[in-house]
C-alpha positions as CSV (number, residue, x, y, z in Angstrom):
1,X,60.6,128.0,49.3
2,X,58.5,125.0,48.3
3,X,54.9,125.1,50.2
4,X,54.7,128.4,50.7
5,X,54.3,129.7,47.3
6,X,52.1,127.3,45.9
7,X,48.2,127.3,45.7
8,X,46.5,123.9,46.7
9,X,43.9,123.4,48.9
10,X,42.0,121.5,50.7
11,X,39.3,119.7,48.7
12,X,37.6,116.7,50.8
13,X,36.3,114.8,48.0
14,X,39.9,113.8,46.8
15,X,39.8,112.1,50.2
16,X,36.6,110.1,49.2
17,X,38.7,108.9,46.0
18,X,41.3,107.5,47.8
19,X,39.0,105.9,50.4
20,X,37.0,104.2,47.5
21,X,40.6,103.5,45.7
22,X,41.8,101.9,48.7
23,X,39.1,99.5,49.6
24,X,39.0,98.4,46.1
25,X,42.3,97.4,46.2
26,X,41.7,95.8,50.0
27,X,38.7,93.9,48.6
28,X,41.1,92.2,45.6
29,X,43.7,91.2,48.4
30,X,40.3,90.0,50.5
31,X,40.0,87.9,47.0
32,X,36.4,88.7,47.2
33,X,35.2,87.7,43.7
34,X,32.9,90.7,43.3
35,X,36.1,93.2,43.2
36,X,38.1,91.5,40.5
37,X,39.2,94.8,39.3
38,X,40.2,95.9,42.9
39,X,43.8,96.6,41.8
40,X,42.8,99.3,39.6
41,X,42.4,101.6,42.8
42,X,46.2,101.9,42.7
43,X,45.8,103.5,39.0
44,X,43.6,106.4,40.9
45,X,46.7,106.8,43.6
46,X,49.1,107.1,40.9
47,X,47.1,109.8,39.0
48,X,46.1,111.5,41.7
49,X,49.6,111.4,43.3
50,X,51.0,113.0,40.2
51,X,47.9,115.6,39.9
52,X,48.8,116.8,43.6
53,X,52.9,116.8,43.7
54,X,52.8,119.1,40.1
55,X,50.3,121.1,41.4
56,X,52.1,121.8,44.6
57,X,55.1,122.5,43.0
58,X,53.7,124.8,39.7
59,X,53.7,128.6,40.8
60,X,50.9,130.6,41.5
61,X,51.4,133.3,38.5
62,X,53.3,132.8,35.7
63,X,55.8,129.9,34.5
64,X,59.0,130.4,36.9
65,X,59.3,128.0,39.5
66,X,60.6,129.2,43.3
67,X,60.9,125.9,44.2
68,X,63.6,124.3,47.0
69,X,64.3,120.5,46.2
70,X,65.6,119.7,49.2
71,X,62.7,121.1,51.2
72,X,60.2,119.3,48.4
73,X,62.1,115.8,49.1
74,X,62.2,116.2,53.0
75,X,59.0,116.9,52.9
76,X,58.6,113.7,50.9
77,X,60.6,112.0,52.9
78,X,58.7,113.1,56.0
79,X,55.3,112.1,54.7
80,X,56.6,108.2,53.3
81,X,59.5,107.1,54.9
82,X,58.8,106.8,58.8
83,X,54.9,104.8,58.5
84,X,56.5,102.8,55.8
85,X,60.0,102.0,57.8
86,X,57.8,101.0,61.5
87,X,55.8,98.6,58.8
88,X,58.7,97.2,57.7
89,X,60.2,96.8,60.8
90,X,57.1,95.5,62.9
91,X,56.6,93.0,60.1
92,X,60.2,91.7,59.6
93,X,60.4,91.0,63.5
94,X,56.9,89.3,63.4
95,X,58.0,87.0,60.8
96,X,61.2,86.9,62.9
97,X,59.5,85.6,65.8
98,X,56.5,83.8,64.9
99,X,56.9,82.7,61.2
100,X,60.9,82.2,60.1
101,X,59.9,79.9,57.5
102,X,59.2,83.2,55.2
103,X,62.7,85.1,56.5
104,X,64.8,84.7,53.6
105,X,62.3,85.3,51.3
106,X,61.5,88.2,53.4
107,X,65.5,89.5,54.0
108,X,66.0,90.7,50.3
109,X,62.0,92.5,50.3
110,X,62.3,94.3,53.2
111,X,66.1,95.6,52.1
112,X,64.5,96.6,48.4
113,X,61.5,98.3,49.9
114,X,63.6,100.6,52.4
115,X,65.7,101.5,49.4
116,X,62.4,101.8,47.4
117,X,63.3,99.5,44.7
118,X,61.4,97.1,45.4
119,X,59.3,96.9,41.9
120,X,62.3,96.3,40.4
121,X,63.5,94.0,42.6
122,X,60.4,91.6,42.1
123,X,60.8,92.0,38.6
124,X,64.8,90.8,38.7
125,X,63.3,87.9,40.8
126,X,59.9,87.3,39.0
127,X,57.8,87.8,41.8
128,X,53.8,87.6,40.6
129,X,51.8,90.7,41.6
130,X,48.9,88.3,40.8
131,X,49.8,85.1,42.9
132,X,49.6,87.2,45.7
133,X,50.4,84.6,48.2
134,X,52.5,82.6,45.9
135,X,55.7,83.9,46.9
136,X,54.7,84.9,50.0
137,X,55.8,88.6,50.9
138,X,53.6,90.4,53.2
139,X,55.5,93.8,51.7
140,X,55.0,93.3,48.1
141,X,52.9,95.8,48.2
142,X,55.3,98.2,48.5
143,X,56.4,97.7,44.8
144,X,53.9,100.8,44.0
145,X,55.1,103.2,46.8
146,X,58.6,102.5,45.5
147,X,57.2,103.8,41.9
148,X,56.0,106.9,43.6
149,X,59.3,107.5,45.7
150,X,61.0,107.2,42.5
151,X,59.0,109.4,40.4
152,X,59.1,112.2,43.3
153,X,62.8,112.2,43.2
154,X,63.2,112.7,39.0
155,X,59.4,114.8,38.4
156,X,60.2,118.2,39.7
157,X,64.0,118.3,38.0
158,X,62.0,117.5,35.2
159,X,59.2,119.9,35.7
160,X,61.7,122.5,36.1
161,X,63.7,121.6,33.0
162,X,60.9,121.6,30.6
163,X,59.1,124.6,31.6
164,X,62.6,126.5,31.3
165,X,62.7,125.4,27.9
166,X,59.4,125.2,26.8
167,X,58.2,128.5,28.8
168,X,54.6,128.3,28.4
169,X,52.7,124.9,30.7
170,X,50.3,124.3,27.2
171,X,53.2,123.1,25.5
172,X,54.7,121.6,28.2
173,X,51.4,119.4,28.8
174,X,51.5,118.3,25.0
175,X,55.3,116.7,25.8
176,X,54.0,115.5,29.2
177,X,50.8,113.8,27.2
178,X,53.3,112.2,24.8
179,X,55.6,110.7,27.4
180,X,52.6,108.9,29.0
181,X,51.5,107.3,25.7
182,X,54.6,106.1,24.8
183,X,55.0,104.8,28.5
184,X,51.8,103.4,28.2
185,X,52.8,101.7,24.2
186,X,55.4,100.2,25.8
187,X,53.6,98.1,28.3
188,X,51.8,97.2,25.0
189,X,55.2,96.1,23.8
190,X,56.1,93.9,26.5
191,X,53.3,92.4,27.5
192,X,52.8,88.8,25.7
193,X,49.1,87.6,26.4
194,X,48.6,84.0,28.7
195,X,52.4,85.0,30.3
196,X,52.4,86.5,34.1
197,X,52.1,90.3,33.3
198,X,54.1,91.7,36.5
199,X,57.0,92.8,34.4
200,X,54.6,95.7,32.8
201,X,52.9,95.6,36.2
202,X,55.8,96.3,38.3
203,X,58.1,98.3,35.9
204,X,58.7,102.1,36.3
205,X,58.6,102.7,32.7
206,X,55.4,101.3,32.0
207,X,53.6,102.8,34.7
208,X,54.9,106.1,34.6
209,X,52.3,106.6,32.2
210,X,49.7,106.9,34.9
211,X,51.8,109.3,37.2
212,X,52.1,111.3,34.3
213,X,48.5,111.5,33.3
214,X,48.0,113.2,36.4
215,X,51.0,115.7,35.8
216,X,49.7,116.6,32.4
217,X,46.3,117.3,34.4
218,X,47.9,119.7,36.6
219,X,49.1,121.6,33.8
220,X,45.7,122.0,31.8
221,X,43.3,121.7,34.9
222,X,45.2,124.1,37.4
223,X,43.8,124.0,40.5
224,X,44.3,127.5,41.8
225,X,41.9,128.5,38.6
226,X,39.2,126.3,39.7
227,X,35.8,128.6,40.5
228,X,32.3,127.9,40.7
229,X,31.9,131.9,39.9
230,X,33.1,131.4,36.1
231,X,30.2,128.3,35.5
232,X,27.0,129.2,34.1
233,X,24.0,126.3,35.3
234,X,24.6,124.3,31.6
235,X,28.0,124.2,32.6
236,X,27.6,122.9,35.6
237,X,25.3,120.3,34.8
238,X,27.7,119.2,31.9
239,X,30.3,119.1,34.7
240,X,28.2,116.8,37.2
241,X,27.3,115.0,34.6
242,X,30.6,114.1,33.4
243,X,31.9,113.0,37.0
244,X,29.3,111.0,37.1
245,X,29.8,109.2,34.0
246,X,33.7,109.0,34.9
247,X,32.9,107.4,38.4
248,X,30.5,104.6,37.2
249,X,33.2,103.5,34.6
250,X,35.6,103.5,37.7
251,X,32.8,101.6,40.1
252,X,32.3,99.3,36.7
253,X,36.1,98.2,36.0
254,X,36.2,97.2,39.5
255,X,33.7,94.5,39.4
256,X,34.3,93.6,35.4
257,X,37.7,93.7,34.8
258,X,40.7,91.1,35.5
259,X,43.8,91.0,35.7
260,X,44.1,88.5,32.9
261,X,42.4,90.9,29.8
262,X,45.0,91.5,27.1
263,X,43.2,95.2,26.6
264,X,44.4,95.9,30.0
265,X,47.8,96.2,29.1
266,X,47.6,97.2,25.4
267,X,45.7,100.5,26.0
268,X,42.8,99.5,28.7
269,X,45.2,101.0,31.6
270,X,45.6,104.2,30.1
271,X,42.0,104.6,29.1
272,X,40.8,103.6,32.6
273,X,43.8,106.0,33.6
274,X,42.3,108.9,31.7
275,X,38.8,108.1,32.9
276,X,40.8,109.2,36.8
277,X,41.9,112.0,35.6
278,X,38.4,113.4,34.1
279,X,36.7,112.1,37.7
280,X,39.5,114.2,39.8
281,X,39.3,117.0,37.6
282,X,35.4,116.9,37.9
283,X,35.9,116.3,41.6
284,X,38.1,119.2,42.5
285,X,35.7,121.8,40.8
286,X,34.1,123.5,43.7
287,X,30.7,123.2,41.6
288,X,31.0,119.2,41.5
289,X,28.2,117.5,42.9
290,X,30.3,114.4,43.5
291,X,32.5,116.4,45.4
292,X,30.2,116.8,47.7
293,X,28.9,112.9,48.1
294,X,32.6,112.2,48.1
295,X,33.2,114.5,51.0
296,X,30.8,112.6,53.4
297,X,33.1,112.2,57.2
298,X,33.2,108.5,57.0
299,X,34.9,108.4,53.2
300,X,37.3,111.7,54.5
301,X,38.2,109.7,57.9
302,X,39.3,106.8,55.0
303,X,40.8,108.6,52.9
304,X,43.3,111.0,55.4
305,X,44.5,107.5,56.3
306,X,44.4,105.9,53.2
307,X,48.5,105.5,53.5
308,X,48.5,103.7,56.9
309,X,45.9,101.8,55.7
310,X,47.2,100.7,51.9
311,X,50.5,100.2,54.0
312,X,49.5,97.3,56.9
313,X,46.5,95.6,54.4
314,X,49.0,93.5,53.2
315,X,51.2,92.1,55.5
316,X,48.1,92.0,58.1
317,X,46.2,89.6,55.4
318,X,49.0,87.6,54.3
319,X,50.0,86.9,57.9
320,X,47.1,86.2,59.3
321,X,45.3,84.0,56.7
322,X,45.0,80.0,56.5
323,X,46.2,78.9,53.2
324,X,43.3,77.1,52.6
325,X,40.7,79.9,53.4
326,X,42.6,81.6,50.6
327,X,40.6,82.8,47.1
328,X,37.2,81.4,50.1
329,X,37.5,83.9,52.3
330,X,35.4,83.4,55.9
331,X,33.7,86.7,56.4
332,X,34.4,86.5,60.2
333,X,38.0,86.8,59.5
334,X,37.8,89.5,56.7
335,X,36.2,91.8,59.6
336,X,38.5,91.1,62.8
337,X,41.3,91.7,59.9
338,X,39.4,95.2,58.7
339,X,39.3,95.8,62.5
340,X,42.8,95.1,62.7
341,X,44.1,97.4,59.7
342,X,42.0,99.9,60.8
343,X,42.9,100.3,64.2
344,X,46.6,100.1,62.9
345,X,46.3,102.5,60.6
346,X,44.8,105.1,62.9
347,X,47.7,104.6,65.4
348,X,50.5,105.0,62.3
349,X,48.0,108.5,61.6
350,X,48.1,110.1,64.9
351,X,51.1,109.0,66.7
352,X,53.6,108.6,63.3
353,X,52.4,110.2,60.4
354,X,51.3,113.5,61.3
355,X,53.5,114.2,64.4
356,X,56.5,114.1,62.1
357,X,54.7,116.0,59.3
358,X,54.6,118.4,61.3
359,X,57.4,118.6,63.6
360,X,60.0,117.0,61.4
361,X,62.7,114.1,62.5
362,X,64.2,115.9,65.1
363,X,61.4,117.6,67.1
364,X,60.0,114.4,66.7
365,X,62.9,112.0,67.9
366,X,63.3,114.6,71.1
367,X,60.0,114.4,72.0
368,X,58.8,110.6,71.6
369,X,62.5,108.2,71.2
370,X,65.2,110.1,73.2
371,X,65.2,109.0,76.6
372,X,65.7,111.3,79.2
373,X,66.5,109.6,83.1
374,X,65.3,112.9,84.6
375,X,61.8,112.4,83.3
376,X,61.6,108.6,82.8
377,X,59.3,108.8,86.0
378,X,56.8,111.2,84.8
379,X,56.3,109.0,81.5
380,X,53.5,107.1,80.8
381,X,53.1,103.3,81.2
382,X,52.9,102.9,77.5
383,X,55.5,105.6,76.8
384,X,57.6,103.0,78.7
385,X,56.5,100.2,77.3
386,X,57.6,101.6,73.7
387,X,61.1,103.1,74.6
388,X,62.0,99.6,75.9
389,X,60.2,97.9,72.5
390,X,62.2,99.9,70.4
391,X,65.7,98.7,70.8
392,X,65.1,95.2,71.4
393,X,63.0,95.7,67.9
394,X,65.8,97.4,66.3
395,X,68.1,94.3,67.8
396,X,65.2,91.2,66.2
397,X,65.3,93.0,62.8
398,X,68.9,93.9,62.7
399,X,70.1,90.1,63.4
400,X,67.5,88.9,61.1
401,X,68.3,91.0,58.4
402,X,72.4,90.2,58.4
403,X,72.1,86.1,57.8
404,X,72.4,85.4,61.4
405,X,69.3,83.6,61.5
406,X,68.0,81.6,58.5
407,X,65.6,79.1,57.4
408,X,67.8,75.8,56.3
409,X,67.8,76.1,52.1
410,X,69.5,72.7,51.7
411,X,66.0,71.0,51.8
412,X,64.5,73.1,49.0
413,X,68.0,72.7,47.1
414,X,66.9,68.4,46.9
415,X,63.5,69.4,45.4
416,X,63.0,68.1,41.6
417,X,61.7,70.6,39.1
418,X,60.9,68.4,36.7
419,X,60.2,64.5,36.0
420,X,59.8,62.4,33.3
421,X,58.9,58.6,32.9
422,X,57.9,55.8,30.8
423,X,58.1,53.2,32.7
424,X,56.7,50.7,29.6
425,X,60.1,51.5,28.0
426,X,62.2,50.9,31.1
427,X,63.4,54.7,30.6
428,X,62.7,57.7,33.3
429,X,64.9,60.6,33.8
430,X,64.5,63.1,37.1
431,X,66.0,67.1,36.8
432,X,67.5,67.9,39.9
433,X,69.1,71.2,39.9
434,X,67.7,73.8,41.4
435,X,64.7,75.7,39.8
436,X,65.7,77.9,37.3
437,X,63.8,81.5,37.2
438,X,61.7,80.6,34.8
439,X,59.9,78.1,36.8
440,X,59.6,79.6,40.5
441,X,55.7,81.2,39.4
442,X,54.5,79.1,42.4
443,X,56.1,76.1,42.3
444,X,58.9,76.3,44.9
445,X,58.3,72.8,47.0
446,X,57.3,69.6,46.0
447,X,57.7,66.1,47.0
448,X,60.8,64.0,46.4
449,X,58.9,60.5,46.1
450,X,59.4,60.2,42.6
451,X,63.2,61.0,42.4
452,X,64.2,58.5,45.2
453,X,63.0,55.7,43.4
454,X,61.9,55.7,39.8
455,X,60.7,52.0,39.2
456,X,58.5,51.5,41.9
457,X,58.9,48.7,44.5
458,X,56.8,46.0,43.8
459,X,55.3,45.7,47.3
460,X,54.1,49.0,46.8
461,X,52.5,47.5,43.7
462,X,50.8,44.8,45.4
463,X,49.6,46.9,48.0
464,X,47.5,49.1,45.4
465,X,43.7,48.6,45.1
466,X,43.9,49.7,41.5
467,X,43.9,47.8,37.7
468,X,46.4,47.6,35.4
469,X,46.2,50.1,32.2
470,X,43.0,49.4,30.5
471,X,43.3,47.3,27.1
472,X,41.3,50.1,25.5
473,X,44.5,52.4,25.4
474,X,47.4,51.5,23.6
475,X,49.6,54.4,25.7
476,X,48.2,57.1,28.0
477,X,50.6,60.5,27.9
478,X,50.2,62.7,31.5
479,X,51.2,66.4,31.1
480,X,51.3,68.7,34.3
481,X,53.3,70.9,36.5
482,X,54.2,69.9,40.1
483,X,51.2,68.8,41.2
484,X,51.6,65.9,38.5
485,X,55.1,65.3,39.8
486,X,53.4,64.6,43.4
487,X,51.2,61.8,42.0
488,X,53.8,60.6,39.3
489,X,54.7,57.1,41.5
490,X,51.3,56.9,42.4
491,X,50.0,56.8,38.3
492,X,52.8,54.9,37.5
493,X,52.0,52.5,39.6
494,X,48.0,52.1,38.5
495,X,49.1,52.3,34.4
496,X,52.6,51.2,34.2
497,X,53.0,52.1,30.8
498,X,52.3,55.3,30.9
499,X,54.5,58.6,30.1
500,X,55.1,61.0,32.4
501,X,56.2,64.5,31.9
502,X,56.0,67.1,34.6
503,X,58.0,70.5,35.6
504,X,57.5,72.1,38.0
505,X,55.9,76.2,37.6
506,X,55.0,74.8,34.1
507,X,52.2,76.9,32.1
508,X,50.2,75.6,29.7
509,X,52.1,78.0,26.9
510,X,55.0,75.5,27.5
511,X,53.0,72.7,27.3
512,X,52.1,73.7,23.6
513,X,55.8,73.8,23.0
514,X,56.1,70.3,24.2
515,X,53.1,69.2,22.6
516,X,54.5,68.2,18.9
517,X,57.3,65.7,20.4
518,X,54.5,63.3,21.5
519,X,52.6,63.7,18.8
520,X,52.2,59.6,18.3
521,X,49.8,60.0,21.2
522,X,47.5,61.5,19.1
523,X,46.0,58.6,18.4
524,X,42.3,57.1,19.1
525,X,43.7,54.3,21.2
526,X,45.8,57.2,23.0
527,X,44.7,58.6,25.9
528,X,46.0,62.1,27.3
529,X,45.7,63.3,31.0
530,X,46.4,67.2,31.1
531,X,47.1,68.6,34.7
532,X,47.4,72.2,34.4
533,X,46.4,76.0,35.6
534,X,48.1,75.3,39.1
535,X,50.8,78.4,37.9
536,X,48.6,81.0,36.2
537,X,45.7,81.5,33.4
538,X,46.0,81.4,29.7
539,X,44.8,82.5,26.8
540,X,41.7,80.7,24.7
541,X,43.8,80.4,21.9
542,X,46.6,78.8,24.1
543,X,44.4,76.2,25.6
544,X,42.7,75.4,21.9
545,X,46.1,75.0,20.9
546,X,47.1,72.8,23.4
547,X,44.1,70.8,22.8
548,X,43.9,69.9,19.1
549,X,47.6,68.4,19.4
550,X,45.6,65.4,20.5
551,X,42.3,65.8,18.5
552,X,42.3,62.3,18.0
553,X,43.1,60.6,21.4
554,X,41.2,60.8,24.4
555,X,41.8,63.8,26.3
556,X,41.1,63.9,30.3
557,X,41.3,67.5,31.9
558,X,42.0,67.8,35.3
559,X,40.5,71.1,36.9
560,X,42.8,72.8,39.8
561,X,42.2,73.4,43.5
562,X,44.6,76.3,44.5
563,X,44.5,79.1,46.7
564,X,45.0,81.6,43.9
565,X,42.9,84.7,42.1
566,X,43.0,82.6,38.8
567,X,41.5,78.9,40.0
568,X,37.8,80.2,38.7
569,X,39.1,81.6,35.4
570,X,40.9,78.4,34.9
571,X,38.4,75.8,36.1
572,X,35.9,77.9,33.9
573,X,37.7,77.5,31.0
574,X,38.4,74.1,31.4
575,X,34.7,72.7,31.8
576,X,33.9,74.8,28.9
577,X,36.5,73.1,27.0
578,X,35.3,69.8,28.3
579,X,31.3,70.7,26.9
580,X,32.5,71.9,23.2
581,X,34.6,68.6,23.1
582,X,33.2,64.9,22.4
583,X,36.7,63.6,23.1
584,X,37.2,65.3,26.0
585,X,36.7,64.5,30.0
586,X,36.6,67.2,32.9
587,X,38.2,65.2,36.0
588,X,36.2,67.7,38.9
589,X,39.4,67.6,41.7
590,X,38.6,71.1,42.6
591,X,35.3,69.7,44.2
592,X,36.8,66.7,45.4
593,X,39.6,68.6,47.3
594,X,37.7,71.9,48.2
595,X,36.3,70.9,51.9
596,X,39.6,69.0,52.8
597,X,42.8,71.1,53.5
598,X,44.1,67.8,54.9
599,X,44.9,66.8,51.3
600,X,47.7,69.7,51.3
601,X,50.6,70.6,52.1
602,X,51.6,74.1,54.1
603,X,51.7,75.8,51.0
604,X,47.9,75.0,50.4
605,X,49.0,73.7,46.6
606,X,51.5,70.5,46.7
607,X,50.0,67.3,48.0
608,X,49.8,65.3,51.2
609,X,49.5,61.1,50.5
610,X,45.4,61.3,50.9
611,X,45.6,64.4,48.1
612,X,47.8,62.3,46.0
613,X,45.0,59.0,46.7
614,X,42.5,60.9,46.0
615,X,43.5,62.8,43.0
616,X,44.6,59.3,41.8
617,X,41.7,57.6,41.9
618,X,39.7,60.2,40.4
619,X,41.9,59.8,37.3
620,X,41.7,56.5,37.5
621,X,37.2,56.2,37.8
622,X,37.4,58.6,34.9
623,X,39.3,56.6,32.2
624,X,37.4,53.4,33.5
625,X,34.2,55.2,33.2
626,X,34.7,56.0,29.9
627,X,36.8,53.1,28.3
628,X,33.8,50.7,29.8
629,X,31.0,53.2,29.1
């Protein structure tokens, strides 16, 4: 039978990895600028992960595998499914209760992730890993524990088939090695630089590639012939030494690499994925040094809970975090929601997770959920409290999760996605129809001002404090995404001749498609307003691009406030652009609307009438600034 023939133990410093692994990946969900590279502490899980399962299941002697699949999957089963399933639960009647307006975004996550399919399920519905609040989803985290499920149920028929025909586990490793780089090429393959990268983030196929690193580690690096007997000192020094090396590279990639780096995803993964393998190999040695600093109580204490923990980070900071204190977090939060996860996670550890490991389901369900009237009085007050909790929960999620209670979608149906005016040729034109899947990045809500009236009321007119279009412009062009839809009436109102064109989730590589059909703006009497970022980086090239369509007109850049991992990257890149370029003038909203959530809408990114004033009339001092300076 499975786990009684195999040869793993205990090794305390693995326990320190997925501590360190986990916080890392805590701190990038904290948004704490230091740990941009936080999400590479899932890369360690999944090498470790597939380190652990092919060493449990690889015999002791020889090549023939005594291995039960059934018992291997319960077992599985036993460790994932019940702490993940209360989460679920606990979350989808919170959101129930307290928060509906995210219930039917929540209705087809929560089914997906108790199938474990929920990767591919944010792929089908392009759901951004990296606009992590975007779409909001406090269990799109489980995208990588649905990889994992996944992998455990295929691996081991696998394993079994290829040592049966390849015999020996050397040549086995080589065909193990080869199916991670070609997992790993094909990430290459898909991934197309300045465009979201969840697809190859999400997808089992191209992250296989580090679950398989870890199998093929197994196989060369055995742990049952790990002994600090067969070193000699040189040995062991080249051994610390090594580990040492391989952990700084890991403690380096967190604060140095982002999300946004091409060489991520065209061989950087694998690389930093191979740099995990050689610090758990050096780490499980008994003769490791770092084994030892990695086996200190506190990290150990982490990393035994490091499940509990990865599983209620998420949902905990998604649910309990302002949308403006987003990408600024307030350190006094951060900790009473450490506190929080913590405490959580320790309750899923003794009173969940390790019961049923070690009773199984039905010992389990005897003991703690079936209620027996002869000793209801001899229970505890919380014992109580829970047994009655746990139907009515069952009742909340159960009605939530069959339609009977929704948020209204017929508002978001009325929404525009995209706008387009010029109101100097007595011609405007307003999209309607719902948003189509290319443009839902972040996008899903903006104002219908524009659309209910395209030629503005001439009281409203006469009500503005602002001048008519400046004589030095023959024609002003204004290019954005939804946040130039919100102050589309508002513009057209100041400079009624100008040209509006504005979708909503647009990145700036569609912009540079659009680009060439107004190319008679590029002009020295033109003037260009750019609004974008709001949905996502992009590449230098895209932005130079972009740019040099209107070389010769007066560009003015207009830097984004949003609650989102990329607003630095962007509003770097932006006043850089703005320095290297004569023609070209940085319009500083982020600053403006930093300190003042009031300008926003719920959503932290759309804009309330003070935003759309404000954002306005800083457009507005800009041209006049420079036309008169």
């Amino acid at each position: 039978m499975l786990y009684k023939t195999f040869n793993q133990r205990y090794i305390p410093g693995l326990d320190g990895i997925r501590a360190l692994a986990v916080l890392a990946v805590i701190a990038y969900h904290f948004n704490f600028s230091w740990a941009r590279g936080g999400f590479l502490g899932v890369d360690i899980f999944f090498v470790l992960s597939g380190y652990l399962i092919t060493t449990s299941i690889l015999p002791i002697e020889g090549n023939k595998l005594t291995v039960s699949l059934r018992q291997f999957w319960i077992r599985r089963f036993r460790r994932l499914l019940p702490a993940a399933y209360v989460m679920i639960l606990t979350t989808f009647v919170w959101v129930m209760l307290f928060n509906q307006e995210l219930l039917n975004t929540l209705r087809g996550d929560a089914l997906s992730s108790i199938f474990y399919s929920s990767n591919w399920w944010f792929i089908f519905h392009e759901v951004s890993y990296f606009d992590s609040f975007g779409s909001p989803s406090p269990l799109k985290n489980l995208w990588s524990l649905a990889i994992e499920e996944q992998f455990y149920i295929i691996w081991p028929i696998l394993l079994i088939i290829g040592l049966y025909v390849f015999k020996k586990q050397s040549k086995l490793s080589i065909i193990v090695f080869i199916g991670a780089f070609c997992s790993a090429m094909l990430m290459g393959i898909l991934y197309q630089p300045g465009a979201d990268p969840s697809r190859v983030y999400y997808g089992t196929d191209t992250r296989s590639f580090e679950l398989l690193i870890g199998c093929w580690l197994a196989l060369v690096w055995p742990m049952k012939r790990l002994s600090s007997k067969k070193l000699s000192t040189e040995h062991v020094y080249k051994l610390n030494s090594i580990g040492l090396i391989a952990f700084s590279i890991f403690i380096l990639s967190i604060f140095f690499v982002d999300e946004y780096q091409a060489f991520l995803y065209r061989g950087g993964m694998f690389l930093i994925c191979i740099n995990s393998a050689v610090l758990i190999a050096c780490v499980c040695h008994p003769s490791s040094f770092l084994g030892k600093i990695l086996s200190l109580k506190p990290l150990c204490w982490i990393g035994s809970r490091s499940y509990g923990i990865y599983l209620w980070h998420y949902p905990i900071i998604v649910l309990s975090t302002p949308v403006h204190e987003i990408g600024n977090p307030v350190y006094w939060r951060v900790g009473f929601q450490l506190a929080l996860i913590l405490i959580i996670a320790e309750l899923s550890y003794r009173f969940i997770e390790m019961p049923i490991r070690k009773q199984g389901f039905r010992l389990y369900f005897r003991e703690y959920l079936l209620v027996n009237r002869n000793k209801w009085g001899s229970f505890s007050f919380s014992r109580k409290i829970s047994t009655a909790l746990i139907p009515l929960f069952l009742l909340i999620f159960f009605t939530g999760i069959s339609g009977v209670v929704g948020t209204d979608q017929q508002e978001k149906d009325l929404y525009p996605t995209k706008v387009e005016i010029n109101l100097g040729e007595q011609s405007s034109s307003i999209d309607q129809k719902t948003p189509e899947k290319n443009d839902t990045n972040l996008d899903k809500e903006v104002k219908t001002s524009v659309d209910q009236n395209t030629e503005t009321p001439q009281t409203e007119k006469n009500e503005s404090s602002v001048n008519p279009l400046n004589e030095s412009y023959t024609g002003i062009l204004a290019i954005g995404d939804s946040v130039m839809i919100d102050i589309a009436t508002s513009l057209s109102n100041i400079y009624p001749n100008i040209t509006i064109n504005a979708k909503i989730g647009r990145q700036v590589s569609q912009a540079v498609d659009l680009a060439p059909s107004y190319a008679h703006f590029n002009h020295q009497e033109k003037a260009v307003i750019i609004q974008l970022g709001t949905n996502g980086y992009f590449t230098n090239n895209q932005i130079d691009t972009l740019l040099n369509a209107f070389s010769n007109a007066d560009i003015y850049l207009v830097n984004t406030r949003v609650p989102r991992s990329w607003e630095g990257k962007v509003n770097n890149s932006l006043y850089k652009k703005a320095q290297e370029h004569d023609n070209i003038t940085l319009i500083d909203w982020h600053s403006a609307a930093l300190d003042h959530p009031e300008y926003f809408a719920s959503d932290g990114v759309h804009l309330e009438q003070k935003g759309i004033e404000t954002l306005t009339n800083l457009i507005q001092q800009s041209i006049n600034t420079r036309t008169n300076g």
